[in-house]
N, CA, C and O atoms as a DFTB+ gen file, in Angstrom:
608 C
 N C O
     1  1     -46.151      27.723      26.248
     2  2     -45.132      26.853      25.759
     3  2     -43.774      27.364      26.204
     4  3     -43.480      28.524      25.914
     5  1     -42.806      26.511      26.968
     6  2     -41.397      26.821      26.961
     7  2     -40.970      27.143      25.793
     8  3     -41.448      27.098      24.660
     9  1     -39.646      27.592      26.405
    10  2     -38.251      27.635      25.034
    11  2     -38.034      26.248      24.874
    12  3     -38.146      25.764      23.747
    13  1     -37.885      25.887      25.368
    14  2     -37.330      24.307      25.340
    15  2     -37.947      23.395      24.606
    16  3     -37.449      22.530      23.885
    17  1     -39.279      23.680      24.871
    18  2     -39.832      22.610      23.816
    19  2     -40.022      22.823      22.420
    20  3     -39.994      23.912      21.848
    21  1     -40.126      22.229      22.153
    22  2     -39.924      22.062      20.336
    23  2     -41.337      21.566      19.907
    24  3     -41.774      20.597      20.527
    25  1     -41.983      22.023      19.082
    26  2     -43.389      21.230      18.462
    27  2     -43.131      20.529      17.091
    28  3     -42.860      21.053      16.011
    29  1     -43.240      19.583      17.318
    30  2     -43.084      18.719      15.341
    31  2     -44.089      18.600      15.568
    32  3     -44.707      18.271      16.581
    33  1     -44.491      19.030      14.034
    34  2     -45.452      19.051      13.075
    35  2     -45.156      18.079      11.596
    36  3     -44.295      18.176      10.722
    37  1     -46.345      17.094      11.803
    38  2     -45.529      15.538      10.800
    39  2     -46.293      16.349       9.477
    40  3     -47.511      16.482       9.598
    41  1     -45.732      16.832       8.374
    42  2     -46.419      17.361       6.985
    43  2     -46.047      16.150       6.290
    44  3     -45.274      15.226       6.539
    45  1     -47.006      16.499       5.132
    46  2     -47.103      15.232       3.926
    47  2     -45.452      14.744       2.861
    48  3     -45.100      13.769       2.198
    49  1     -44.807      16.203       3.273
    50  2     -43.761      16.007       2.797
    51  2     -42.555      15.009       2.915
    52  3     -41.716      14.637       2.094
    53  1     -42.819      14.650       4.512
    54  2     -42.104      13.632       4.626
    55  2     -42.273      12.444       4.522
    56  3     -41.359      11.660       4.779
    57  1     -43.397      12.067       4.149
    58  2     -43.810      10.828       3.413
    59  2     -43.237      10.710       2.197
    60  3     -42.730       9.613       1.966
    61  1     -43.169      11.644       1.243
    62  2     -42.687      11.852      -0.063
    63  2     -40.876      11.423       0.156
    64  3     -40.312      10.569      -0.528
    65  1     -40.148      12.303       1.346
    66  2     -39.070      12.066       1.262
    67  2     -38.337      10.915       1.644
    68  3     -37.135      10.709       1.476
    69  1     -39.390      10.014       2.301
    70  2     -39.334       8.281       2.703
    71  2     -38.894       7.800       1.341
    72  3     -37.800       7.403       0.938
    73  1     -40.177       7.966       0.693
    74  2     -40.371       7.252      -0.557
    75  2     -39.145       7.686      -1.358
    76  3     -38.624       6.744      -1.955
    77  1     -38.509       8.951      -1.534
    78  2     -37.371       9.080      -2.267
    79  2     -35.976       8.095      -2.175
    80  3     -35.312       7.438      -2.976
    81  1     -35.925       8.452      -0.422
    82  2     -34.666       7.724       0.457
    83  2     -34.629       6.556      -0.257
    84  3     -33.571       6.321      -0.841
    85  1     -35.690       5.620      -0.374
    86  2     -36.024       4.616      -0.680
    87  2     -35.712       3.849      -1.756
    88  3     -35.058       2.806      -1.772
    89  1     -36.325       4.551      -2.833
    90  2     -35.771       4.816      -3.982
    91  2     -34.350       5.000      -4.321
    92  3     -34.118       4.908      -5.527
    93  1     -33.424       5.217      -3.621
    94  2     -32.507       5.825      -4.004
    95  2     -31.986       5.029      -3.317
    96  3     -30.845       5.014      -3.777
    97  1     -32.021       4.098      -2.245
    98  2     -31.627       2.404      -2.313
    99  2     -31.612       1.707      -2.644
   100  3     -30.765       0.868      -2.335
   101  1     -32.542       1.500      -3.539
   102  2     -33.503       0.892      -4.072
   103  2     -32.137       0.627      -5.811
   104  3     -31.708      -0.322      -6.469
   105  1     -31.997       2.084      -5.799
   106  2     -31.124       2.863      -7.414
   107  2     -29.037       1.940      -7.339
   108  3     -28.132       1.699      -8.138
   109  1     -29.366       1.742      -5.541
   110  2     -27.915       1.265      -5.101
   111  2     -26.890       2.451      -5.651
   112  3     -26.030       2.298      -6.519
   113  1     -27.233       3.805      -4.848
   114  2     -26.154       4.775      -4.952
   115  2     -25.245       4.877      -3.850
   116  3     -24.987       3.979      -3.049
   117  1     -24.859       5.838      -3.866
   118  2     -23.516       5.940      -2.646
   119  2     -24.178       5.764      -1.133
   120  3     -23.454       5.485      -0.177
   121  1     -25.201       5.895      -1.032
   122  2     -26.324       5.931       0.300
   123  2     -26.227       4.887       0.712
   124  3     -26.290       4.762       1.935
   125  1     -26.026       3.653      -0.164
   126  2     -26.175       2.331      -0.133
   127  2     -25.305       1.098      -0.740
   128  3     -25.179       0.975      -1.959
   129  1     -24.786       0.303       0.068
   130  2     -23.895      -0.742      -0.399
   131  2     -24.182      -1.178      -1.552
   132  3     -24.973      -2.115      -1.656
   133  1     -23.535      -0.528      -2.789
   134  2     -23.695      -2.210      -3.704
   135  2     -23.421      -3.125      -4.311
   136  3     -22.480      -3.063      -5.101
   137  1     -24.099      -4.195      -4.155
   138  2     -23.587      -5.620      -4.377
   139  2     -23.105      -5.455      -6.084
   140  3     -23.643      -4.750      -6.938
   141  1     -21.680      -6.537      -6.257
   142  2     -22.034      -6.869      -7.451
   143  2     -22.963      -7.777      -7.786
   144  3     -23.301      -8.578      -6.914
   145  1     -23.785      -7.875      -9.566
   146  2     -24.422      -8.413      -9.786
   147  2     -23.444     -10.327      -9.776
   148  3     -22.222     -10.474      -9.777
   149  1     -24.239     -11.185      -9.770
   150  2     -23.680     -12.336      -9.781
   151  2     -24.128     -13.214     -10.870
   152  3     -25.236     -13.422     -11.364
   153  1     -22.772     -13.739     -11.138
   154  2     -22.756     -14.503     -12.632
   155  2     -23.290     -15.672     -12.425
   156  3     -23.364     -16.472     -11.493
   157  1     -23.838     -15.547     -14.086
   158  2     -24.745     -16.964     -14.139
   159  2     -23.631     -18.206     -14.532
   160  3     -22.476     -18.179     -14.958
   161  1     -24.631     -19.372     -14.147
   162  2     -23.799     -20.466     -14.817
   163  2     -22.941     -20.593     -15.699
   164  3     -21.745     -20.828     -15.526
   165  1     -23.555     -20.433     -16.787
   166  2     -22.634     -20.626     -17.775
   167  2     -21.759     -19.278     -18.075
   168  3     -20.863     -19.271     -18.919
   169  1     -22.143     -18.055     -17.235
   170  2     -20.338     -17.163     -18.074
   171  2     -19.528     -17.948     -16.495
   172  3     -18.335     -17.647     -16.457
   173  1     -19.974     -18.836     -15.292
   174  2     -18.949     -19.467     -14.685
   175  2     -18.053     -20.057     -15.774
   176  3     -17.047     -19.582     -16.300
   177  1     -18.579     -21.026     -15.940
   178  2     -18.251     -22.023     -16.978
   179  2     -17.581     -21.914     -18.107
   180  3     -16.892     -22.849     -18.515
   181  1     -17.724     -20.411     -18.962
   182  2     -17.291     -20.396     -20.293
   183  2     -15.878     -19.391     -19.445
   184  3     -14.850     -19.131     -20.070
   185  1     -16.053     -19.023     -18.253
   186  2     -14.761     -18.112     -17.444
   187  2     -13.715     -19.279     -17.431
   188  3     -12.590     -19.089     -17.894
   189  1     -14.037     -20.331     -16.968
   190  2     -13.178     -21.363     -16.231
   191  2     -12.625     -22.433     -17.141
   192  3     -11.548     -23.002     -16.968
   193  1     -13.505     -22.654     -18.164
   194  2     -13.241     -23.197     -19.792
   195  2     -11.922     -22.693     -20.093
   196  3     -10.873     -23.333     -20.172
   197  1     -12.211     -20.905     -20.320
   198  2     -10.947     -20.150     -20.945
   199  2     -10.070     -20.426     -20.589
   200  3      -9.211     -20.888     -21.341
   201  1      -9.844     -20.251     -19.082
   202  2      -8.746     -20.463     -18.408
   203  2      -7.848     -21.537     -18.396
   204  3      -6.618     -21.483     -18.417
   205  1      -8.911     -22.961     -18.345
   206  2      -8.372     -24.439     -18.614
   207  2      -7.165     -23.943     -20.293
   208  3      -5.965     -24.092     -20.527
   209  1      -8.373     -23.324     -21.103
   210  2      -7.811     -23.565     -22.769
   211  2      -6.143     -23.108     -22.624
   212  3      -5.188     -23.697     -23.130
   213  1      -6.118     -22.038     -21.888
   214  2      -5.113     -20.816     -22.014
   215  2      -3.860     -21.203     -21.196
   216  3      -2.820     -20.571     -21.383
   217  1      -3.910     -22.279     -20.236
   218  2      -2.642     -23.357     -19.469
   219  2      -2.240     -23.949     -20.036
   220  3      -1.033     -24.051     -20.256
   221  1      -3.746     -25.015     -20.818
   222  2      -3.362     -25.832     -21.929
   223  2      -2.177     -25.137     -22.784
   224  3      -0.969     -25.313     -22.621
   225  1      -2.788     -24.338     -23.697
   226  2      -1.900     -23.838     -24.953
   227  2      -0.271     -23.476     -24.595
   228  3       0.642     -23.571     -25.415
   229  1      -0.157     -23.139     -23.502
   230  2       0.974     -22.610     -22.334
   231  2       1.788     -23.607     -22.396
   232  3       2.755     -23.684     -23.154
   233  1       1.342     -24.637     -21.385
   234  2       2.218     -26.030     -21.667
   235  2       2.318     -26.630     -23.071
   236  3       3.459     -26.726     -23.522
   237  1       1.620     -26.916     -23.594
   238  2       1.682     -27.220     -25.628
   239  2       3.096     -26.626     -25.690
   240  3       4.195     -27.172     -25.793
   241  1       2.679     -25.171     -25.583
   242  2       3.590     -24.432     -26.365
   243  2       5.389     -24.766     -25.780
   244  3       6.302     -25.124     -26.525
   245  1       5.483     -24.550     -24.460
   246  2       6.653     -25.208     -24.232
   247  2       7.160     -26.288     -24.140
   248  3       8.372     -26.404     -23.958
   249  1       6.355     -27.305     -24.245
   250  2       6.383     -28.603     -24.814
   251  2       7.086     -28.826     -26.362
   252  3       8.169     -29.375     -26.568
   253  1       6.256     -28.304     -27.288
   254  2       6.779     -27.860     -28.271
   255  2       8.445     -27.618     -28.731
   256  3       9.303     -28.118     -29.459
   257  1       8.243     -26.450     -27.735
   258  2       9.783     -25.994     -27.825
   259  2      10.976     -26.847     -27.562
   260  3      11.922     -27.009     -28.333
   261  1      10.782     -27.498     -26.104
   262  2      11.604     -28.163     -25.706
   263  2      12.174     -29.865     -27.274
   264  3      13.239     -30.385     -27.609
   265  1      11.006     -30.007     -27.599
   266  2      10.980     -31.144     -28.567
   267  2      12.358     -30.407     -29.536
   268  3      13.389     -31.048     -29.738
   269  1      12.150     -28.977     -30.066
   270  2      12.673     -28.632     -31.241
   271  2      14.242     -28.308     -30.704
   272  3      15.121     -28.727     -31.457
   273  1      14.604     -27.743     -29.716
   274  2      15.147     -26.813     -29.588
   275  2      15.750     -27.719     -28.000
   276  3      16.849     -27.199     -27.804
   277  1      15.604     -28.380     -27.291
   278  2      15.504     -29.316     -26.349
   279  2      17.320     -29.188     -26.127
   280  3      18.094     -28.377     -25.620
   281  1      17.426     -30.665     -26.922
   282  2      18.996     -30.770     -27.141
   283  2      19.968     -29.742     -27.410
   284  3      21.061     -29.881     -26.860
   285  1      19.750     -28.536     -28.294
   286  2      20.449     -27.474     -28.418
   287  2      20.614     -26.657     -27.530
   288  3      21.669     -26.044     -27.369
   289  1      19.093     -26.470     -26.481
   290  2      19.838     -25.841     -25.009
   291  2      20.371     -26.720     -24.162
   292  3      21.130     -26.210     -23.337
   293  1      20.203     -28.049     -24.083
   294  2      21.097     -28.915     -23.156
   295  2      22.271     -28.744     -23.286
   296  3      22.976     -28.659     -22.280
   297  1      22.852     -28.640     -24.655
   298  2      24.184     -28.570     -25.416
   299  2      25.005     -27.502     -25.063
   300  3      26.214     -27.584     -24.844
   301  1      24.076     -26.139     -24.996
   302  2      24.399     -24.679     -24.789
   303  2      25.007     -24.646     -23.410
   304  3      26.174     -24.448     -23.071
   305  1      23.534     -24.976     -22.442
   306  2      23.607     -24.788     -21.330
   307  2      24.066     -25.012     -20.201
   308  3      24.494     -24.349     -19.256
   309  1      23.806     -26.728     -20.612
   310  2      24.823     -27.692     -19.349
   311  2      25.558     -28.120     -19.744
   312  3      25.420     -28.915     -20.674
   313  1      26.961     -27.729     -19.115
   314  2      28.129     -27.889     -19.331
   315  2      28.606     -29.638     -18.904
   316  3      28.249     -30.230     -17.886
   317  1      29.366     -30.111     -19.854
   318  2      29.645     -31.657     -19.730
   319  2      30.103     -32.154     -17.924
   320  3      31.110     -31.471     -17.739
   321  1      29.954     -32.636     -17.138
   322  2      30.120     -32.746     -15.900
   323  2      31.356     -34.266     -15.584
   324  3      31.347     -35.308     -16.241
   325  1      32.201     -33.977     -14.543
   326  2      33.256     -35.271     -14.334
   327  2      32.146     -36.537     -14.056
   328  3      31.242     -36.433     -13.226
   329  1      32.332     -37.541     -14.752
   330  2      31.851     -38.108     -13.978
   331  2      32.742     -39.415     -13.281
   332  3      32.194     -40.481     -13.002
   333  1      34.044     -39.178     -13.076
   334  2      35.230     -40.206     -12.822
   335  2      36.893     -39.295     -13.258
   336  3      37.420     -38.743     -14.224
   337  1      37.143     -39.578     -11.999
   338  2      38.901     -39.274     -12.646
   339  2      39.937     -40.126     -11.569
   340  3      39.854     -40.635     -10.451
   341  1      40.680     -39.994     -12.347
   342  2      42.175     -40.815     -11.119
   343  2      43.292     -40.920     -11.331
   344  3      43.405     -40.640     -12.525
   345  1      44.473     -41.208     -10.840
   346  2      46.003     -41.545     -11.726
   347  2      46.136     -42.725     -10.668
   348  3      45.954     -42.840      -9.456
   349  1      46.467     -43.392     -11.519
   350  2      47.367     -44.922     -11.204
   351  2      48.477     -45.201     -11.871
   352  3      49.025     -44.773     -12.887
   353  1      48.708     -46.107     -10.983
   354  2      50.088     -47.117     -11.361
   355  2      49.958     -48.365     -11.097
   356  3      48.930     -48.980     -10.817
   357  1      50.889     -48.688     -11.179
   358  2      51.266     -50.531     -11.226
   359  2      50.767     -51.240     -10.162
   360  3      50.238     -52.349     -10.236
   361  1      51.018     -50.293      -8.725
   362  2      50.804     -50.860      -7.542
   363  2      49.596     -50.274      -7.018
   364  3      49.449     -50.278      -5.796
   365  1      48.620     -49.719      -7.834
   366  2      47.442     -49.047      -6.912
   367  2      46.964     -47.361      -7.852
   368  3      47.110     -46.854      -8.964
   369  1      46.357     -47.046      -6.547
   370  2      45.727     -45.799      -7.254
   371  2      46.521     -44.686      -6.443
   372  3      46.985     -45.072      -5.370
   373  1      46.748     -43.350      -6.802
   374  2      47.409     -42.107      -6.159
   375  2      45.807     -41.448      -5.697
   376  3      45.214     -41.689      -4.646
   377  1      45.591     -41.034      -6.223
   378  2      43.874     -40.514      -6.392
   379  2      42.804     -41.043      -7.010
   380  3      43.225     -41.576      -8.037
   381  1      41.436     -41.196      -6.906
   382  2      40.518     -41.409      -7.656
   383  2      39.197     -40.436      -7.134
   384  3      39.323     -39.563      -6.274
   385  1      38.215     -40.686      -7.663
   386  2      37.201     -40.211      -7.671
   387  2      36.018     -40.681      -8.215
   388  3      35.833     -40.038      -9.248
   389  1      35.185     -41.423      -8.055
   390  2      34.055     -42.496      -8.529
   391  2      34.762     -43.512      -9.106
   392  3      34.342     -44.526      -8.549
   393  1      35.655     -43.844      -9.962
   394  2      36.281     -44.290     -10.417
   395  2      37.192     -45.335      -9.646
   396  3      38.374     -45.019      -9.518
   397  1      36.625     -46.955      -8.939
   398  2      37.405     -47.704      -8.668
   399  2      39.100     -48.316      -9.007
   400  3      39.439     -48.470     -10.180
   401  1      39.605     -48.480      -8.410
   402  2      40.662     -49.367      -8.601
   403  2      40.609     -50.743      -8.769
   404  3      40.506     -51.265      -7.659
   405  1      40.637     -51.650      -9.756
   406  2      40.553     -52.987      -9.291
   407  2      41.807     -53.872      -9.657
   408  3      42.001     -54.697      -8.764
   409  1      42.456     -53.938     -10.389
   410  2      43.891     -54.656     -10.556
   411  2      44.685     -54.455     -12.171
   412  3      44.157     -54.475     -13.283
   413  1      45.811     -54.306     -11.878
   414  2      46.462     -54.236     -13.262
   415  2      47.513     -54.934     -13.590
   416  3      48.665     -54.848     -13.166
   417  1      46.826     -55.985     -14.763
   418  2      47.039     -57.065     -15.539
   419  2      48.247     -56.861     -16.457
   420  3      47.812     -56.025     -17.249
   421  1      49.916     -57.217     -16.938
   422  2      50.013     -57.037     -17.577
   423  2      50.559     -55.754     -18.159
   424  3      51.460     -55.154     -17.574
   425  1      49.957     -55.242     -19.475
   426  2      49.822     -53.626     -19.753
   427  2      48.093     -53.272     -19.783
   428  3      47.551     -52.469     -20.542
   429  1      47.545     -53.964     -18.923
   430  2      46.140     -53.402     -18.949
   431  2      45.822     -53.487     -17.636
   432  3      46.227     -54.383     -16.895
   433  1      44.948     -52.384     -17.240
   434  2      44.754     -51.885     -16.008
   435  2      42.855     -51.577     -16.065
   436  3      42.202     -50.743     -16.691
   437  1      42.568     -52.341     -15.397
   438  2      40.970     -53.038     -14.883
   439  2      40.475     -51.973     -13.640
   440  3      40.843     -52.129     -12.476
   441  1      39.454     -50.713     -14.148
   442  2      38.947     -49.973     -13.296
   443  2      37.147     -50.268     -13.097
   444  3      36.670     -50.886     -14.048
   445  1      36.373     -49.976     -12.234
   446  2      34.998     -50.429     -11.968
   447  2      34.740     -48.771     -12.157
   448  3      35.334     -47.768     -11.760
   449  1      33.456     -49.034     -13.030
   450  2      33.229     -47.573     -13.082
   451  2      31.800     -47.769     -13.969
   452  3      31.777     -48.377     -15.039
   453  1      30.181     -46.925     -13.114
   454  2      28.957     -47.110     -14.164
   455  2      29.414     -46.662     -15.251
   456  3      30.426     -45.966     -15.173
   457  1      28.846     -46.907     -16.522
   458  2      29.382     -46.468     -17.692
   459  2      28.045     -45.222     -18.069
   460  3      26.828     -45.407     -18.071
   461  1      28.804     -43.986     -18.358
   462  2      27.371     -42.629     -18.576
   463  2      26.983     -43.023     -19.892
   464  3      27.684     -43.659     -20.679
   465  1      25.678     -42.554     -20.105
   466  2      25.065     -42.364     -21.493
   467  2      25.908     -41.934     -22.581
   468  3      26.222     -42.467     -23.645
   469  1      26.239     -40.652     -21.950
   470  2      26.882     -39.871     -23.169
   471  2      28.313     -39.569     -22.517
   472  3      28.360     -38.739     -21.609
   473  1      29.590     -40.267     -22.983
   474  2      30.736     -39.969     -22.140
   475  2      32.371     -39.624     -23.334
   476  3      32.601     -39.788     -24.533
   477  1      32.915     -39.257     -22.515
   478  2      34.199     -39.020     -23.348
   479  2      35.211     -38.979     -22.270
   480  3      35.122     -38.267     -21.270
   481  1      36.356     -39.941     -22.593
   482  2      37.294     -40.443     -21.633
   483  2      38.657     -39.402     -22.406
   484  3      38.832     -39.067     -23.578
   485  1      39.406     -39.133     -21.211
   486  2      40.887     -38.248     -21.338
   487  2      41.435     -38.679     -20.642
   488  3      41.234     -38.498     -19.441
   489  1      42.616     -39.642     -21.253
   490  2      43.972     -40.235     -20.670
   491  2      45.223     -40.031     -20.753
   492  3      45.552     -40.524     -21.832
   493  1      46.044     -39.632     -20.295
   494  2      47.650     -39.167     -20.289
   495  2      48.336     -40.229     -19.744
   496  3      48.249     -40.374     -18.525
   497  1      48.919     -40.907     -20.305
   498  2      49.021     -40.730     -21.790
   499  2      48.092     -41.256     -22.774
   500  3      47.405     -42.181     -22.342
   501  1      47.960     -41.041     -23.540
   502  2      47.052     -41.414     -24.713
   503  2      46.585     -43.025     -24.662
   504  3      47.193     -43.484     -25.629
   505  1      45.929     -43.994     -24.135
   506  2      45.596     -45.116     -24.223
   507  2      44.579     -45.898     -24.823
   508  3      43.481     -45.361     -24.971
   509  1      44.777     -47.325     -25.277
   510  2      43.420     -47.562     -25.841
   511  2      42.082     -47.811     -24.869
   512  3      42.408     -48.753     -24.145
   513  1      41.013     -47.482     -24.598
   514  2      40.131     -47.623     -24.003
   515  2      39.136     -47.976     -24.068
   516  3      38.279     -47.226     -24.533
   517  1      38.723     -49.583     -23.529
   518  2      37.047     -50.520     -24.243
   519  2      36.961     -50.259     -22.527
   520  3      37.840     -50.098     -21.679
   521  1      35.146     -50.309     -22.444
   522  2      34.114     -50.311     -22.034
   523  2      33.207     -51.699     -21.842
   524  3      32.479     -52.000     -22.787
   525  1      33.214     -52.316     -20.996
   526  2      32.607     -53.666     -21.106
   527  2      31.761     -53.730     -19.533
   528  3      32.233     -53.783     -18.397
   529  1      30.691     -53.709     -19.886
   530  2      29.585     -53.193     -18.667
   531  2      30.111     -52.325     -17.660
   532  3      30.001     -51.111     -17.837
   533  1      30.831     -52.894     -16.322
   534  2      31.002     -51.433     -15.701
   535  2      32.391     -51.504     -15.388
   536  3      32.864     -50.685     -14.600
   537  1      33.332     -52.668     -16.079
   538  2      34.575     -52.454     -16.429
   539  2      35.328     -51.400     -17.342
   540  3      35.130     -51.280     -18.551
   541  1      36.265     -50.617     -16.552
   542  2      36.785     -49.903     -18.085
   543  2      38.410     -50.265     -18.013
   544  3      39.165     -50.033     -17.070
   545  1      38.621     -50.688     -18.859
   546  2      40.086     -51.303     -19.332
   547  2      40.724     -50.089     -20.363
   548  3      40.162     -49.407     -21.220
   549  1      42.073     -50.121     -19.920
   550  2      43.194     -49.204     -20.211
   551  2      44.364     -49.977     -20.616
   552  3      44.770     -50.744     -19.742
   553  1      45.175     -49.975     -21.993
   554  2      46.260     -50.829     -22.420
   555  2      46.908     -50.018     -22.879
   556  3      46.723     -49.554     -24.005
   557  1      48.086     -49.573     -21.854
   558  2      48.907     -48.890     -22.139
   559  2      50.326     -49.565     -21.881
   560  3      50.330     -50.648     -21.296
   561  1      51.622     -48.951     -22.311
   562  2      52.881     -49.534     -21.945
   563  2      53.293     -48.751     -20.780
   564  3      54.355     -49.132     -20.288
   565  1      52.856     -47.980     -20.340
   566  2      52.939     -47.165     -19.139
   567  2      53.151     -47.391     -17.607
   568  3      52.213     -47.967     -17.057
   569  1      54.191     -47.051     -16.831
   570  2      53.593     -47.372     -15.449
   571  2      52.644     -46.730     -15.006
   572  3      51.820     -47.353     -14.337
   573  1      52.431     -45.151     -15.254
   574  2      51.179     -44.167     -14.968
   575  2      50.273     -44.020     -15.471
   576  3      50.815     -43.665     -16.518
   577  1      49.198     -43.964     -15.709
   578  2      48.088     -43.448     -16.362
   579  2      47.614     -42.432     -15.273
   580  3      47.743     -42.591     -14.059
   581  1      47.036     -41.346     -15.911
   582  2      45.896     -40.319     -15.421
   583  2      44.458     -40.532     -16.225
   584  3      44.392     -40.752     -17.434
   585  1      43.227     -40.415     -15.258
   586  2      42.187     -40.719     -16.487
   587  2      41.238     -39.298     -15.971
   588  3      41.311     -38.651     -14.927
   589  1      40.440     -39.155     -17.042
   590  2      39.412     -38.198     -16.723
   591  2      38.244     -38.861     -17.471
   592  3      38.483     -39.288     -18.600
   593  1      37.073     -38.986     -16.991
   594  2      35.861     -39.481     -17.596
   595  2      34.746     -38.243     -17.052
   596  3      34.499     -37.809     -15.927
   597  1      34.207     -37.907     -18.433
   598  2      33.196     -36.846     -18.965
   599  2      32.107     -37.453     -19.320
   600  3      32.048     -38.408     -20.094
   601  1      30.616     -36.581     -18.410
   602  2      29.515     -36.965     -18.780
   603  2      29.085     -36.069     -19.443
   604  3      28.985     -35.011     -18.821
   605  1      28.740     -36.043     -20.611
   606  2      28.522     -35.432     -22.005
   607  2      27.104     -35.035     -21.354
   608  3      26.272     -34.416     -22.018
């Protein structure tokens, strides 16, 4: 016999250590990938249930809030916005801003303007002021008026 060659000799032992290897794949240890186990139907179902319940209650809940508490942060938060301003006179407008010009009658002065939900008008000088669809009329003795219109 050479150096070189090598003699294996197959003993019973390594049958035994098959069967271990095996086993011990079999056990899904570090030797071997393992899978997670996979969920049945229904914990799908009672998973995906929860989840529906738990958005639900989420939206409820700020739903809720907004109902109670709604108007008091509108009030807080958003600040009243222009929604019209201008100064006129006898012969026309100097400036405006949404707030048409249309002719002045008299001591009353005829502006085109949508009328806001929630509004509060500021005039210099102090004038009486009706609202009649998207007319707003001003009766003052004045040649000037300045107006400011606030969307509440």
């Amino acid at each position: 016999m050479d150096n070189d060659d090598v003699e294996m000799t197959h003993y019973a032992d390594d049958e035994e250590d098959e069967e271990i290897l095996e086993n011990v794949r079999e056990h899904k240890s570090l030797l071997h990938r393992a899978q997670p186990p996979k969920r049945s139907c229904i914990a799908s179902c009672c998973w995906i249930s929860l989840v529906i319940t738990a958005m639900v209650i989420f939206v409820l809940f700020f739903v809720q809030l907004w109902t109670q508490y709604g108007e008091y942060i509108e009030n807080r938060v958003m600040a009243p916005s222009i929604a019209g301003l201008g100064e006129f006179n006898r012969t026309g407008y100097k400036e405006q801003f949404v707030v048409k010009y249309s002719h002045w009658d008299n001591n009353t002065l005829y502006l085109d303007m949508e009328k806001p939900n929630k509004y509060m008008v500021v005039t210099y000088p102090e004038v009486e002021v009706e609202w009649v669809d998207t007319i707003l009329t001003l009766t003052t003795n004045s040649d000037r008026v300045k107006l400011v219109v606030y969307s509440v």
